[in-house]
C-alpha positions in Angstrom: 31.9 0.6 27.6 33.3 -2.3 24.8 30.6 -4.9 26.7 27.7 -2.5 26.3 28.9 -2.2 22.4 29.8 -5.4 22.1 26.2 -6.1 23.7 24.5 -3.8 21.3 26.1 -5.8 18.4 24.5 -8.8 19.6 21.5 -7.6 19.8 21.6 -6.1 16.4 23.0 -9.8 14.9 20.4 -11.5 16.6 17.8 -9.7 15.4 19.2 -9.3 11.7 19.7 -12.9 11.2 16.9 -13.9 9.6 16.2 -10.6 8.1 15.6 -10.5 4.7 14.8 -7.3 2.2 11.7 -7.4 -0.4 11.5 -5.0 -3.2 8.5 -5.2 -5.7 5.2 -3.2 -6.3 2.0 -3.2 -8.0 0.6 -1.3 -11.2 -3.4 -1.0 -11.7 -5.5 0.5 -14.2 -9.1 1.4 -13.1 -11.9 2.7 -15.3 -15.4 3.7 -14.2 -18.0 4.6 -15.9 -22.6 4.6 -15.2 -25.1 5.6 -17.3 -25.4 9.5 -16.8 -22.6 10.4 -14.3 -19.0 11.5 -15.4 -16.5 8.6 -16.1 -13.3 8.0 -14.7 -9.8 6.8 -15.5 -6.9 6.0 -13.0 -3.4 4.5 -13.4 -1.3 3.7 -11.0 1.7 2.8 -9.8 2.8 1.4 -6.4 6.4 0.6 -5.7 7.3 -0.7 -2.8 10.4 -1.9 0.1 10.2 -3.7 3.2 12.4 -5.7 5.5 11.8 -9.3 7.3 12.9 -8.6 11.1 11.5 -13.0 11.4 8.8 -15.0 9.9 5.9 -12.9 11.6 7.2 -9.6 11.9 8.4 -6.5 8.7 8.5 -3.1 8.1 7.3 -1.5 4.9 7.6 1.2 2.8 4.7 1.9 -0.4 5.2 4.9 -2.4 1.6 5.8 -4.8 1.6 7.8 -7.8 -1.7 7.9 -9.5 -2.8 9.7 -12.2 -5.9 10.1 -14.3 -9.0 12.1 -15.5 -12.3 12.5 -14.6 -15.6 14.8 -15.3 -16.2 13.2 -18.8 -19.8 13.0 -19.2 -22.9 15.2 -18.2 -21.3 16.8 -15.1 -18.2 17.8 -16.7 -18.2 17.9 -20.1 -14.3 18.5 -20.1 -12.2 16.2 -18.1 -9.9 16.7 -15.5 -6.8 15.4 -14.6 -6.1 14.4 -11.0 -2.6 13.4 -9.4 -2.0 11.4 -6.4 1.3 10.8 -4.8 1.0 9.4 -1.3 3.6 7.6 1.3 3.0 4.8 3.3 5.0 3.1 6.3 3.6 0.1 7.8 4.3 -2.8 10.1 3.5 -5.9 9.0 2.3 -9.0 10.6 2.0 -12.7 9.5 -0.4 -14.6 11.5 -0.4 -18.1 9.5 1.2 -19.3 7.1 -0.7 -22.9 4.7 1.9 -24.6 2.4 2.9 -21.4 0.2 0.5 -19.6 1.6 1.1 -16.5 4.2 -1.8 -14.5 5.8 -1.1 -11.4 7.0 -2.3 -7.7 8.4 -0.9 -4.4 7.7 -1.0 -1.5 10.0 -0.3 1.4 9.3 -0.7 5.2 8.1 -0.1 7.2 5.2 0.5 10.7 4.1 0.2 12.6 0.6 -1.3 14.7 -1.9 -4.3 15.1 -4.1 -5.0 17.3 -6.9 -7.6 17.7 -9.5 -7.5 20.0 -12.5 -6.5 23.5 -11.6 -7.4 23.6 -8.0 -4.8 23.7 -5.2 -3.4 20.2 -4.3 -5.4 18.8 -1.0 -3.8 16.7 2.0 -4.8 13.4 2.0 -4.0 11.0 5.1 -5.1 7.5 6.5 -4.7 5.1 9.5 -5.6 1.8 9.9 -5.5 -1.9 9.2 -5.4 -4.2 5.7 -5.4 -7.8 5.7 -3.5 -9.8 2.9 -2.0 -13.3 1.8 1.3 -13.7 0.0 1.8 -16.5 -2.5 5.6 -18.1 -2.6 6.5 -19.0 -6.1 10.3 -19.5 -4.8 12.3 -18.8 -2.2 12.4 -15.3 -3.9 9.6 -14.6 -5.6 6.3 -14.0 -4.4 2.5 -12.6 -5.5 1.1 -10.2 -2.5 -2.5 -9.1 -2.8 -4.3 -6.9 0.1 -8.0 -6.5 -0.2 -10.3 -3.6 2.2 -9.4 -1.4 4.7 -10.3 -0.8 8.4 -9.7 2.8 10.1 -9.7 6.3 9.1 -9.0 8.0 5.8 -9.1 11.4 4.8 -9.1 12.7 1.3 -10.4 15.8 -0.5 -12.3 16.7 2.1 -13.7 13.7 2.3 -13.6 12.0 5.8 -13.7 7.7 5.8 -13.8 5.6 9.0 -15.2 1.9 8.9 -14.8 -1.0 7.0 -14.1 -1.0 3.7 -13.9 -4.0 1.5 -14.7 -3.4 -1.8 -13.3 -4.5 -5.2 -11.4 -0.5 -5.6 -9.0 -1.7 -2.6 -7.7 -4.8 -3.9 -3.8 -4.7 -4.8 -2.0 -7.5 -6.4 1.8 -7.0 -6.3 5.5 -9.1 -7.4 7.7 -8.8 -5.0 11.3 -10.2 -5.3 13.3 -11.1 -1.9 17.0 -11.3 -1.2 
């Protein structure tokens, strides 16, 4: 029994000792708004944790809260506010890595909530795949941004599966490591 323990804590060393623990997040602010249609108005914030098992591989954890208004305009002439709280787990994995530069892809899935004005909150839920680049500023600091999205996402109904890689899914984030 103490050599399969003493084994386990090995194991666990081994894989801990270059492990390192980032906290950070992003904030946006988005505002939409064309000639005739309803305009729109988003904030959000985006903090997040994750944990270096090596150089290639992590494990993340975002948390989203948005909230805004929309249905100002000729559709809705009184606006509604929306809320949107969703959880996200992901692996992550960096591929290359250019002077302090490090490319990488996110997979994972998410789970949460939307609601707009007085109707009952909806499930919202997506799967998939989001490539990124970190930029080192120090051995602590760093600028993440993620741009697109490939898999499946569903929200108010609304059913998503492709590629998307528009300007509404880019994030830019500080993250600080220790």
């Amino acid at each position: 029994m103490k050599k399969i323990l003493l084994m386990a804590a090995f194991a666990v060393a081994t894989l801990t000792a270059n492990a390192q623990v980032w906290v950070g997040g992003a904030i946006g602010f988005d505002y939409e708004k064309s000639t005739g249609f309803d305009a729109k108005t988003q904030f959000t914030l985006a903090p997040s944790v994750g944990y270096n098992f090596s150089d290639k591989w992590a494990l993340g954890l975002d948390l989203s809260f948005s909230f805004g208004s929309t249905g100002v305009g000729l559709v809705h002439p009184n606006p509604l506010k929306t809320q949107d709280i969703m959880v996200s787990p992901y692996a992550r994995f960096t591929f290359a890595r250019a002077g302090v530069a490090s490319f990488f892809v996110d997979g994972g899935f998410g789970v949460g909530s939307h609601k707009m004005g007085n109707a009952d909150a909806t499930t919202m839920f997506n799967v998939g795949f989001r490539p990124g680049v970190a930029f080192s500023v120090n051995e602590h600091c760093s600028f993440v941004t993620t741009t697109g999205y490939l898999g499946f996402r569903h929200t108010d109904g609304y059913n998503h599966f492709g590629i998307n890689a528009n300007n509404q899914l880019v994030s830019v984030g500080f993250f600080y490591t220790f």
